[in-house]
C-alpha positions as CSV (number, residue, x, y, z in Angstrom):
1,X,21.1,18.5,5.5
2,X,19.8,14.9,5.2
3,X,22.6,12.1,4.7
4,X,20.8,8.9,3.4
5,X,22.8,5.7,4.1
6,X,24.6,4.5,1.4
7,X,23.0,1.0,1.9
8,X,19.5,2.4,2.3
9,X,20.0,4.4,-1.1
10,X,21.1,0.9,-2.6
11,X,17.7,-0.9,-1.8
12,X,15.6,2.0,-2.8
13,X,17.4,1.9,-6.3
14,X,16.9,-2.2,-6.4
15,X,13.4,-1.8,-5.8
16,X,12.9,0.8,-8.2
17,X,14.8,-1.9,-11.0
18,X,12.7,-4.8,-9.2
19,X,9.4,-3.1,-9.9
20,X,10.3,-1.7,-13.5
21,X,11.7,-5.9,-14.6
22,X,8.3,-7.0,-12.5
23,X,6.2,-4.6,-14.4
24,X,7.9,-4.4,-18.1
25,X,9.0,-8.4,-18.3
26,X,7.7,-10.7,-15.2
27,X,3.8,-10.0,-14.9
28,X,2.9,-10.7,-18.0
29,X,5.2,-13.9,-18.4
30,X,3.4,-15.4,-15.2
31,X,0.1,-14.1,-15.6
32,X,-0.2,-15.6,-19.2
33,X,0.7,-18.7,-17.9
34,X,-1.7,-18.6,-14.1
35,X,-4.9,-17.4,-16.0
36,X,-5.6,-17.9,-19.5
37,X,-7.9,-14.8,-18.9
38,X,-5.0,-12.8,-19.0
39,X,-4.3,-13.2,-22.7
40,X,-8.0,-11.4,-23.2
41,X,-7.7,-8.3,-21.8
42,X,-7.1,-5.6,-23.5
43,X,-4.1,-3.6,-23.6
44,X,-5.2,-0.4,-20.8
45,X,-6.0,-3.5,-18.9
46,X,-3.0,-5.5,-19.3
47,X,-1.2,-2.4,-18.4
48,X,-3.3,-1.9,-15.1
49,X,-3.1,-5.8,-14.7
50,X,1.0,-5.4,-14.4
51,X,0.4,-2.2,-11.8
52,X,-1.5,-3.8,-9.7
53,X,0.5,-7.4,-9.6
54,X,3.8,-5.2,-8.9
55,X,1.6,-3.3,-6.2
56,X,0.8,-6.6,-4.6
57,X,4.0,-7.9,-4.5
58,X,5.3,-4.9,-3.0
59,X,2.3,-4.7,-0.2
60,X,3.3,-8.4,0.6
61,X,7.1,-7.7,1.4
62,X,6.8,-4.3,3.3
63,X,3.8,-5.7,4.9
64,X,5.6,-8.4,6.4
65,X,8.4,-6.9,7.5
66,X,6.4,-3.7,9.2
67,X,4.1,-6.7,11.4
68,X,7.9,-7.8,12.3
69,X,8.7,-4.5,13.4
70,X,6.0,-4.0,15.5
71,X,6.1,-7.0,17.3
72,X,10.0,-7.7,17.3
73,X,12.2,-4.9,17.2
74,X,12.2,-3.8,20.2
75,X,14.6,-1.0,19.2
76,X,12.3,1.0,17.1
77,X,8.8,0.9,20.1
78,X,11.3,1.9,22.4
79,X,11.4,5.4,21.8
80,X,8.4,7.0,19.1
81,X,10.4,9.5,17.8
82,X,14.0,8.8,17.9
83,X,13.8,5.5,18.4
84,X,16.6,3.2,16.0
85,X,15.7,3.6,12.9
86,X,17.6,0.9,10.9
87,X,15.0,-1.7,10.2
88,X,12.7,1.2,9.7
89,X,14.8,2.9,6.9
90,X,15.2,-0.6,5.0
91,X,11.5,-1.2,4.7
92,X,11.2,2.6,3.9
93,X,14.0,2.4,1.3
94,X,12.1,-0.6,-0.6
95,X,8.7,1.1,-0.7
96,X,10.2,4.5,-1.8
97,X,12.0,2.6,-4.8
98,X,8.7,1.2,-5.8
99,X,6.9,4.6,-5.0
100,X,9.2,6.8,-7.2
101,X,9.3,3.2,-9.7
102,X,5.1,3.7,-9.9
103,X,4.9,7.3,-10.1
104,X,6.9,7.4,-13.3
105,X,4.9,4.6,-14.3
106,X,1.8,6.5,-14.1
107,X,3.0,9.7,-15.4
108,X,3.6,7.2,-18.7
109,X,0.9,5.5,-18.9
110,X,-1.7,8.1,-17.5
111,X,-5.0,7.3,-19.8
112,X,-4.3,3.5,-18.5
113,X,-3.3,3.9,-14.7
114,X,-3.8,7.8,-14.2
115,X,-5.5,9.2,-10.9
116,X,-4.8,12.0,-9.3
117,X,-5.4,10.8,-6.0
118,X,-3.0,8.3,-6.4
119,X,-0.1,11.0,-7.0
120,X,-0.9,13.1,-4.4
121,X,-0.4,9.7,-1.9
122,X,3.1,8.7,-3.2
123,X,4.5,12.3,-2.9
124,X,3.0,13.0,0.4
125,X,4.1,9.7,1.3
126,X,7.7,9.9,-0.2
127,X,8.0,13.6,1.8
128,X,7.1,12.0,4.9
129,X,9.8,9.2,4.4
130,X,12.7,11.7,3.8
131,X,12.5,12.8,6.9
132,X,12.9,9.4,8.1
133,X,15.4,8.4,5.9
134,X,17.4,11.1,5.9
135,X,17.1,12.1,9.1
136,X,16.4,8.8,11.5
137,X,13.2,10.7,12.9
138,X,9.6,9.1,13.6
139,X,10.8,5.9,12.8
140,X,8.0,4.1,14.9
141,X,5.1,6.0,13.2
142,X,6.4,5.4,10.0
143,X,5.9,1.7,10.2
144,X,2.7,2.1,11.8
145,X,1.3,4.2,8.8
146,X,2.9,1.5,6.2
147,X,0.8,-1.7,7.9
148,X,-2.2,-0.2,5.8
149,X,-0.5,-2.2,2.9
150,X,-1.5,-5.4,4.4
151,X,-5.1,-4.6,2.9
152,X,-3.6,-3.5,-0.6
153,X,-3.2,-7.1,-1.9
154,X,-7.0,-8.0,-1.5
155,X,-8.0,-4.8,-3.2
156,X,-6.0,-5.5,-5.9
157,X,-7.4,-8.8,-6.1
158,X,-11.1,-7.5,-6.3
159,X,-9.9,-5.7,-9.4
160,X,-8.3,-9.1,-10.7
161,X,-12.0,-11.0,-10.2
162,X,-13.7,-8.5,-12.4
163,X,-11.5,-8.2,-15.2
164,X,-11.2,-11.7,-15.5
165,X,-15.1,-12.2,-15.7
166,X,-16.1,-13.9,-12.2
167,X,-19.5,-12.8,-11.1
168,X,-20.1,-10.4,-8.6
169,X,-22.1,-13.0,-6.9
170,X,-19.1,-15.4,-7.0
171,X,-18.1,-17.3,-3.7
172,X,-14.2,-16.1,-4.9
173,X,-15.6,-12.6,-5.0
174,X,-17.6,-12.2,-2.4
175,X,-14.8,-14.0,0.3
176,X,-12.1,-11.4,-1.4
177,X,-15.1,-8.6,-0.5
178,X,-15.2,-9.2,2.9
179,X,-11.6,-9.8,3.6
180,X,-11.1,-6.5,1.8
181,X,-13.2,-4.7,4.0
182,X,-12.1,-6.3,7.3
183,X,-8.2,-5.3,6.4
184,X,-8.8,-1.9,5.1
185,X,-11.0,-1.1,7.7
186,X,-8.0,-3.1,10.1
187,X,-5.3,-1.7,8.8
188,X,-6.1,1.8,8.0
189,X,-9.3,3.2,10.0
190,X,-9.5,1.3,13.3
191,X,-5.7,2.2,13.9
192,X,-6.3,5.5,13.6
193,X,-7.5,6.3,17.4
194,X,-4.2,4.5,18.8
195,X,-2.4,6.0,16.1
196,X,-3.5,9.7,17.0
197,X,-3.5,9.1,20.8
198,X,0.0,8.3,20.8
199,X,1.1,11.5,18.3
200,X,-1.0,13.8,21.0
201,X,1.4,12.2,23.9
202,X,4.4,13.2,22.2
203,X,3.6,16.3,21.6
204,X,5.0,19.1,23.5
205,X,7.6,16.6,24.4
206,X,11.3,17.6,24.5
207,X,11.9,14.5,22.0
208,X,8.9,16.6,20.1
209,X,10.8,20.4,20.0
210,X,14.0,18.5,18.8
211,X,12.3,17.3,15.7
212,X,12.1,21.1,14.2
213,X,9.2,22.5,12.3
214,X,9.7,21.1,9.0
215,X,9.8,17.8,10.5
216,X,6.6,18.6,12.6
217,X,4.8,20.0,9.8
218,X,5.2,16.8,7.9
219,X,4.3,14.5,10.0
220,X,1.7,16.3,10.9
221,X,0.4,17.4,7.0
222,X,1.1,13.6,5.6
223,X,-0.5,11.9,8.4
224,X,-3.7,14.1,7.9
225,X,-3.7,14.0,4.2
226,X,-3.4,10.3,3.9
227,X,-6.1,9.6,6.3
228,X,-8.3,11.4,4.8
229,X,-7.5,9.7,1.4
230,X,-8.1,6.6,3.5
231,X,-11.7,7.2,5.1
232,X,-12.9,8.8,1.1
233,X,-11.9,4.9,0.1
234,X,-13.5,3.1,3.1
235,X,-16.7,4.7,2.3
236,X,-16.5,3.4,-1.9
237,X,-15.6,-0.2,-0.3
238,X,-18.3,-0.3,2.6
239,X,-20.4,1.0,-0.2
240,X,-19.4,-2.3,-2.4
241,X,-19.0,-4.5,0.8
242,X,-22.8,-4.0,1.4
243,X,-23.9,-4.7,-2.5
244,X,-21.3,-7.9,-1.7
245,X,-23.3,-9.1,1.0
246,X,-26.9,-8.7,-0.5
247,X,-25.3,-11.3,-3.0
248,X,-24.6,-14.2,-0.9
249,X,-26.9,-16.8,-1.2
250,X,-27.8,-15.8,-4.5
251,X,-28.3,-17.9,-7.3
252,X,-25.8,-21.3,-8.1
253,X,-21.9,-20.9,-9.2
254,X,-21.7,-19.4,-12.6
255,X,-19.1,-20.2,-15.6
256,X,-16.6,-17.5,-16.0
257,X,-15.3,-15.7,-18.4
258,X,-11.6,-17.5,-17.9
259,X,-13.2,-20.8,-18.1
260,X,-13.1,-20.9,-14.3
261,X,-17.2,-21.4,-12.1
262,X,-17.1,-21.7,-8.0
């Protein structure tokens, strides 16, 4: 039986209210007031516009703390598997609260925000975590899967660009393109050797046959299952990286719809 620490259970249910206020309340009171654009958009859009600004905010916090991880706690690199799980499990808990926060959000608001693939990757995701939560186990791997956040800001940010009228050919959009690309690719699909090599070497570990078979299995399952989520997306943004770069050099700055030009 899983016991989840009581503080861990507390930050989970803070970011859950955190990304319901940020969603409902906060996003649209900033936004109106950054962009003027903002104000334009319809109402599926403004709805999608809140998503995605909670989504940033939340890839910007775990993904800072998960580079801290990896190169500072010593603790959690020590041992892959049962390495201490503390700092883990607080990063975990704040990214499940906003999982669970923007599933429900989805469910509601499914001809706005709905996808399918999206679901699947918060409750595979949210699976994989309870073992670690619950359980203090794979700790280390954990984090290593959550640094693809660090590329979720800048593809949230291409969406921004083209609901807010820049051209595609736009020195903001084109820069945001290719930093895109160069993070997702980073953090999700050039990891994925080092990430694979070191599963193989635990496996068939002692520290591996303690984990159990459920444990195994999801690992295992998640890891899978969100990678190949991961290379179906890198092909759509290579794909849009390449139209991106046939753009550059073309044509002067234009005037954008928000009253904003390069």
């Amino acid at each position: 039986m899983a016991a989840f620490n009581k503080l861990n259970m507390g930050i989970a249910v803070s970011s859950f209210a955190i990304s319901q206020v940020l969603f409902h309340v906060l996003s649209s009171w900033i936004s109106a007031r950054v962009t003027s654009g903002f104000n334009n958009l319809d109402q599926k859009k403004k709805i999608e516009w809140n998503s995605r600004t909670v989504s940033t905010f939340h890839a910007l916090v775990v993904g800072a703390f998960c580079l801290y991880i990896l190169l500072w706690d010593e603790a959690v690199s020590a041992d892959h598997v049962w390495g201490d799980p503390s700092t883990v499990q607080l990063n975990l808990a704040i990214t499940s609260g906003y999982l669970i926060s923007d599933l429900l959000l989805i469910i509601f608001y499914w001809e706005a925000i709905g996808d399918i693939f999206f679901v699947i990757h918060h409750f595979v995701a949210l699976y994989a975590y309870y073992f670690v939560l619950g359980r203090g186990l794979l700790a280390y791997f954990a984090n290593f899967r959550l640094l693809a956040e660090l590329s979720t800001p800048f593809v949230n940010q291409r969406w921004f660009l083209e609901v807010l009228g820049y051209s595609k050919a736009s020195k903001a959009n084109i820069i945001n393109g290719l930093l895109m690309t160069i993070a997702f690719f980073g953090g999700r699909i050039i990891v994925m050797p080092v990430y694979y090599a070191s599963v193989a070497s635990e496996v068939g570990t002692e520290a591996f046959h303690r984990l159990g078979f459920a444990a195994q299995s999801a690992w295992f399952i998640s890891s899978i299952v969100l990678d190949i989520m991961n290379l179906m997306w890198m092909v759509k943004i290579t794909r849009g990286c390449y139209k991106v770069i046939c753009l550059i050099g073309q044509g002067e700055a234009k005037v954008h719809k928000n009253g904003k030009s390069d």
